[in-house]
C-alpha positions as CSV (number, residue, x, y, z in Angstrom):
1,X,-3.5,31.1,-13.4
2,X,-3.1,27.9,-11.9
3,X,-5.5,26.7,-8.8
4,X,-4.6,26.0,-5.2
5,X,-4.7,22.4,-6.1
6,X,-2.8,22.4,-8.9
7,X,0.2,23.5,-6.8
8,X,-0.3,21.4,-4.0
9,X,-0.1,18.8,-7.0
10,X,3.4,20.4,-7.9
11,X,4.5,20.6,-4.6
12,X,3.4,16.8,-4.4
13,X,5.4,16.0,-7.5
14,X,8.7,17.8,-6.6
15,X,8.9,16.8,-2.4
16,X,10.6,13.6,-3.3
17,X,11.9,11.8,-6.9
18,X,9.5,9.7,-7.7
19,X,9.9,5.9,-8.9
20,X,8.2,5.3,-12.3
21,X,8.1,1.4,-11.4
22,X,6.5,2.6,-8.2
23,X,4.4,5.0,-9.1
24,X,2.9,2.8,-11.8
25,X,2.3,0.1,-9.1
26,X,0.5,2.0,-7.1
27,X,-1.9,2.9,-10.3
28,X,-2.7,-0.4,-10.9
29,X,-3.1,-1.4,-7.3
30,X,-5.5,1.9,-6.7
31,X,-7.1,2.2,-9.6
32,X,-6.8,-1.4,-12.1
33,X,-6.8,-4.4,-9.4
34,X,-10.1,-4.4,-8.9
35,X,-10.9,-3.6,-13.0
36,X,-9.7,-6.4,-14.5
37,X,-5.9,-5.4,-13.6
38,X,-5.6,-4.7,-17.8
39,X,-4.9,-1.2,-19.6
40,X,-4.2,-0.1,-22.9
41,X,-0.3,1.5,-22.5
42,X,-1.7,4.5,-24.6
43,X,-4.0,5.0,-21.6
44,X,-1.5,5.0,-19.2
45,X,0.5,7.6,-20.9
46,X,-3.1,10.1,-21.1
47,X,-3.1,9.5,-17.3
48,X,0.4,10.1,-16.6
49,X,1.5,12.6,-19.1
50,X,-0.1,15.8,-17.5
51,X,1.7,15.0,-13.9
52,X,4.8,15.4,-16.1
53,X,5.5,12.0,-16.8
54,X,6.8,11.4,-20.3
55,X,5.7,8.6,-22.8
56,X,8.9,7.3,-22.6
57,X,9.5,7.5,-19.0
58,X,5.9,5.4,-19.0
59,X,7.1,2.6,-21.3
60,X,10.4,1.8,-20.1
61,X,8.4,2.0,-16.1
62,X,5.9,-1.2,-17.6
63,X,8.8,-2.6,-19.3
64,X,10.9,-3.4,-16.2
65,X,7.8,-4.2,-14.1
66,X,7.2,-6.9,-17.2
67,X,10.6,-8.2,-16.3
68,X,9.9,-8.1,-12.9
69,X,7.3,-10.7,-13.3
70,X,4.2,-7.8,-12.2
71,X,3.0,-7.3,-15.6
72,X,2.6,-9.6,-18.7
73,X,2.1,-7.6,-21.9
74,X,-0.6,-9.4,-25.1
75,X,-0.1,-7.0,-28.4
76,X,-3.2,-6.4,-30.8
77,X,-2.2,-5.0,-34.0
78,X,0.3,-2.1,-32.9
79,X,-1.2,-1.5,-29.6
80,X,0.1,-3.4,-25.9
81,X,-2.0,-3.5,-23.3
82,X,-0.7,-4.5,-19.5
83,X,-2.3,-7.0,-17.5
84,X,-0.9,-7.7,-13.7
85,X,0.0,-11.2,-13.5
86,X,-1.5,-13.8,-11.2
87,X,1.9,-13.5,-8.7
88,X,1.6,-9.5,-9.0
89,X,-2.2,-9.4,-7.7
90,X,-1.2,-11.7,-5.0
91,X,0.9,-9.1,-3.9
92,X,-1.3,-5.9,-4.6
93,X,-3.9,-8.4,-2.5
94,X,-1.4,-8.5,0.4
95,X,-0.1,-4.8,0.5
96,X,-4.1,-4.1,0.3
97,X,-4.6,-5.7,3.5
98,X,-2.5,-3.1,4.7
99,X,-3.6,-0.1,3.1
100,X,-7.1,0.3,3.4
101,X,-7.6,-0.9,6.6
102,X,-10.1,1.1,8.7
103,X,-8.5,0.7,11.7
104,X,-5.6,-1.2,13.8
105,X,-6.3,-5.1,14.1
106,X,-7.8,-7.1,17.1
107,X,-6.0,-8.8,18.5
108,X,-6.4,-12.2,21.0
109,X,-2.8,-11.7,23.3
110,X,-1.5,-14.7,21.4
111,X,2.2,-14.2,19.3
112,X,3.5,-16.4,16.7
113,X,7.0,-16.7,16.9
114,X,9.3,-18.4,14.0
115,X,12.5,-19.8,15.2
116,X,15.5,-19.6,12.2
117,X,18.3,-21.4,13.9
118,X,18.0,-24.1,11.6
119,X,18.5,-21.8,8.8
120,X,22.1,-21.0,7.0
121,X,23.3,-17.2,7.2
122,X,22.3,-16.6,3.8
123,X,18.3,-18.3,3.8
124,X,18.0,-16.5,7.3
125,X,19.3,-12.8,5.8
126,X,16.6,-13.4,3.6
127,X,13.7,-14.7,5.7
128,X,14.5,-11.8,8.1
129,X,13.7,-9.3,5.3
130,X,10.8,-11.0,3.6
131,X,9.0,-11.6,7.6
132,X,9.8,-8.6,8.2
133,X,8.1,-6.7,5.6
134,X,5.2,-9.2,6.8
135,X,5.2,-7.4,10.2
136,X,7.5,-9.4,12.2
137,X,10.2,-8.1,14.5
138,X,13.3,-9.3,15.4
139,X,13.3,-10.4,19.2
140,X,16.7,-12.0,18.7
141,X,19.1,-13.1,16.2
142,X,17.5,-16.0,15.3
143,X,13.5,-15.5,16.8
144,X,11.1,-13.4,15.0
145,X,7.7,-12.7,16.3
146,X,4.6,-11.1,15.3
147,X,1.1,-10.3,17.4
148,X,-1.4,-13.4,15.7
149,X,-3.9,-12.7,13.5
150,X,-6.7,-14.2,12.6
151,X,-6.0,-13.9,8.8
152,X,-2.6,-14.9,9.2
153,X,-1.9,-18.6,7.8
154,X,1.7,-19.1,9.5
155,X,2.2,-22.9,7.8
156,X,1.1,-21.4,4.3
157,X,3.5,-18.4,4.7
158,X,6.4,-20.3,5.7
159,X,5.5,-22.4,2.4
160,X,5.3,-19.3,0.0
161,X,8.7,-18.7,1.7
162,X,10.0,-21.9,0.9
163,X,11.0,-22.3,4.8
164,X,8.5,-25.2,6.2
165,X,11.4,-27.5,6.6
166,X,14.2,-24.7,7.9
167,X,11.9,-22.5,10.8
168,X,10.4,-23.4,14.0
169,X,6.7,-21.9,14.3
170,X,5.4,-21.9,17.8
171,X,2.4,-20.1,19.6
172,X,2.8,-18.5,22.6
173,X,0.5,-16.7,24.8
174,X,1.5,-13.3,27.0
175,X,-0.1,-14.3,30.6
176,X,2.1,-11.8,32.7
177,X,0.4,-7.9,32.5
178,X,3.4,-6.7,35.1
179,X,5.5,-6.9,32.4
180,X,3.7,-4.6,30.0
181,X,6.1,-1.5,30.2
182,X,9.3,-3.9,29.0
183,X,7.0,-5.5,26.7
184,X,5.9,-2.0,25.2
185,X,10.0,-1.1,24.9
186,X,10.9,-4.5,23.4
187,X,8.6,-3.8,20.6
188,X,9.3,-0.2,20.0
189,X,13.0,-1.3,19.5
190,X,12.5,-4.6,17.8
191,X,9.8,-2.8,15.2
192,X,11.7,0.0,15.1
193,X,8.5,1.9,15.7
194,X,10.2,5.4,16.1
195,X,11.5,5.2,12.6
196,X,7.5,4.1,10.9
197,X,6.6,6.7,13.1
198,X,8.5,9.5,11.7
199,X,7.7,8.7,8.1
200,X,3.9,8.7,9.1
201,X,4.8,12.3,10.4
202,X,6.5,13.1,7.2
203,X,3.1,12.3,5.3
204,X,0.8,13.8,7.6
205,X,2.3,17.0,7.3
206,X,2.6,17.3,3.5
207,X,-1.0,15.5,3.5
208,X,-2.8,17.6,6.0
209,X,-2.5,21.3,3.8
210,X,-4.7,18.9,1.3
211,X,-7.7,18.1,3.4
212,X,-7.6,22.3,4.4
213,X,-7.3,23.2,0.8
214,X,-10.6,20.3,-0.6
215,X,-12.7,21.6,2.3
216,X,-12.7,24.9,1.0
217,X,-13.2,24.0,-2.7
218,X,-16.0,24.5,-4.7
219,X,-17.4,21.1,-6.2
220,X,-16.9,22.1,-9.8
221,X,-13.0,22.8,-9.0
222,X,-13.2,19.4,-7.9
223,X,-12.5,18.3,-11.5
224,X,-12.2,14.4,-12.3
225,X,-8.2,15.3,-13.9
226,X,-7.6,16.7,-10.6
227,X,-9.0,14.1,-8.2
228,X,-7.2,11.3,-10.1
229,X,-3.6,12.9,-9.6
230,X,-4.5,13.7,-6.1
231,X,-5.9,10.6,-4.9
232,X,-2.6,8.5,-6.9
233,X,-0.5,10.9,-5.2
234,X,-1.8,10.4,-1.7
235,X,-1.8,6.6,-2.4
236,X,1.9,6.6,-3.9
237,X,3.4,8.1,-0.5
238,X,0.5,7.0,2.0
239,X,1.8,3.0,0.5
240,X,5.0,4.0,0.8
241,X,4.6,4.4,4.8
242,X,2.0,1.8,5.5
243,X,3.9,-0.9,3.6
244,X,6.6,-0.4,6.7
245,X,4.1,-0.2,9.3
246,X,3.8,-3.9,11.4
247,X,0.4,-3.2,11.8
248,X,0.7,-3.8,15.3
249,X,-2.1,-4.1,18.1
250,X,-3.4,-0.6,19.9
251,X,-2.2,-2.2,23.0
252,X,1.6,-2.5,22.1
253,X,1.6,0.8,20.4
254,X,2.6,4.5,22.5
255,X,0.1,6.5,22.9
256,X,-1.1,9.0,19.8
257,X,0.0,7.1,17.5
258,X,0.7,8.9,14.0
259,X,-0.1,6.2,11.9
260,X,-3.8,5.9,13.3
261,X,-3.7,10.1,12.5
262,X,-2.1,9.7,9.0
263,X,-4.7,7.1,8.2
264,X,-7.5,9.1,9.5
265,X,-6.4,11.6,7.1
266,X,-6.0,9.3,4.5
267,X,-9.4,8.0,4.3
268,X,-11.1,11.7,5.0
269,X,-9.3,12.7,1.9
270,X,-9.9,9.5,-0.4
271,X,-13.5,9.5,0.3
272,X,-13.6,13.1,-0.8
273,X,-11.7,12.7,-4.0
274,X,-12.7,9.2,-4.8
275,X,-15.8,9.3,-6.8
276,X,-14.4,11.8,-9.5
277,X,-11.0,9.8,-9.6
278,X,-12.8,7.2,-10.6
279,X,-15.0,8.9,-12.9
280,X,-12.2,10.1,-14.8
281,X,-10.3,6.7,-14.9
282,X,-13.4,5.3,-16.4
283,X,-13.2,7.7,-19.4
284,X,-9.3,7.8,-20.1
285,X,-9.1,4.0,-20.1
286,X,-9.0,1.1,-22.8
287,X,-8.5,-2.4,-22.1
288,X,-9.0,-5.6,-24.9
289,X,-12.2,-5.7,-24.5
290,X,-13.2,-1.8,-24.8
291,X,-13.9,0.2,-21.4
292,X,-13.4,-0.9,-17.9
293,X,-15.4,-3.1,-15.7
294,X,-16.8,-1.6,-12.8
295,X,-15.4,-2.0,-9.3
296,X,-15.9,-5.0,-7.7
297,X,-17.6,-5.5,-4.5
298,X,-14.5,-5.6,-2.7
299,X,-13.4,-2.1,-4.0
300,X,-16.3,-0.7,-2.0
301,X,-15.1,-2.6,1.5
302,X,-11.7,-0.5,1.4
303,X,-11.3,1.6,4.6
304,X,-14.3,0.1,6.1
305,X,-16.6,0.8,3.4
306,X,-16.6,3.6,0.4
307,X,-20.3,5.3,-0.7
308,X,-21.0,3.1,-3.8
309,X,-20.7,6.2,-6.1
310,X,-16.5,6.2,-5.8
């Protein structure tokens, strides 16, 4: 007979195809990032193999994310073993900023806004797409903006980009509070915050029958096997939504806000599930050098802080 958790795992599993390229990079950014980033392909298929995933369907997943440029592959004897490369863990270290946060950012009132009107139609298609994923909106056709952060390096980003000599970066403050209510509705529409908000909705109601059923487990039902698939399972589609998310300022957002409820959820569930996941990754993995590291200290700083055990 199979447990309460084993079919929400099921139901997980069928909701929505699932990408193996995708899937995979949410294991490594999870679970491997802050382990050395390196595992033994054998191991990936003992993790992946009892959610249904063939060996097959694993190998040709780390094969395209090797062409992709996330993953370099080193062979010893017969065995490969996949490493993320130095431009793939800049990008799990970006999208981490974003998923474990604990909370919305401060925020000073200042925006940065990037003016493209220097840049051809095709080099501002793509700079639209790549700020946007970055958490800036479109105020116009040609002037993106974004609430400043602290964190955020503009000159440096607009390097990565390779736009320092195309885009116009000012700073601008917001001294006029009359005009908060336009403001509010210029950013809803520019963010296209009904949209983020409906996928959060999506995830906290196939999330939410989760945190019902682990409250009323047992802790010996709780078993490491389990806790892994559930906890990469709420990462895979928790990533999925965040990753779209701006991140904007509680000020600028409407009021209840489902991403600050589907992150709340989040975080009650991964600190629940966490310390066996980990356990268990511990035990199924192989790298180069024999077992995994332990986490780093930054592991522990995800969603404001983790008990040292997970």
């Amino acid at each position: 007979m199979t447990h309460k958790l084993d079919d929400f795992i099921q139901y997980a599993l069928d909701a929505q195809p699932i990408s193996g390229t995708s899937l995979i990079i949410s294991l490594y950014g999870d679970a491997l990032s802050h382990r050395g980033g390196e595992i033994w392909l054998g191991s990936l298929s003992l993790l992946l193999e009892p959610m249904g995933f063939s060996d097959r369907f694993v190998r040709t997943s780390v094969f395209r994310l090797q062409k992709e440029g996330w993953l370099e592959v080193e062979k010893i004897g017969r065995r490969s073993y996949y490493r993320i490369t130095e431009r793939g863990m800049n990008q799990f270290r970006h999208a981490e900023s974003k998923i474990y946060l604990s909370e919305q950012p401060a925020w000073d009132g200042k925006w940065d806004l990037l003016l493209l009107e220097e840049s051809n139609k095709e080099e501002r298609s793509r700079l639209k797409k790549e700020l946007s994923w970055l958490g800036f909106g479109q105020l116009n056709g040609t002037l993106m903006a974004a609430p400043s952060s602290s964190q955020s390096d503009i000159p440096a980003l607009l390097g990565e980009l390779n736009a320092s000599d195309s885009v116009i970066y000012f700073r601008a403050d917001y001294p006029y509070p009359r005009s908060e209510q336009s403001l509010k509705e210029r950013v809803s529409a520019s963010w296209s915050l009904d949209q983020v908000a409906q996928h959060y909705h999506e995830f906290i109601i196939s999330f939410r029958p989760l945190m019902k059923l682990l409250q009323d487990c047992n802790t010996d039902e709780l078993t490491p096997e389990r806790c892994f698939q559930l906890r990469l399972l709420l990462i895979h589609f928790y990533r999925r939504v965040v990753l779209r998310d701006p991140l904007l300022p509680n000020v600028l957002l409407p009021a209840q806000w489902e991403g600050q409820i589907a992150r709340h959820l989040c975080i009650n569930i991964y600190q629940r599930i966490g310390p066996a996941a980990t356990r268990y990754i511990s035990e199924q993995c192989e790298t180069t050098i024999g077992k995994l590291p332990q986490p780093a200290a930054a592991y522990y700083r995800r969603f404001g802080g983790l008990r040292s055990g997970t």
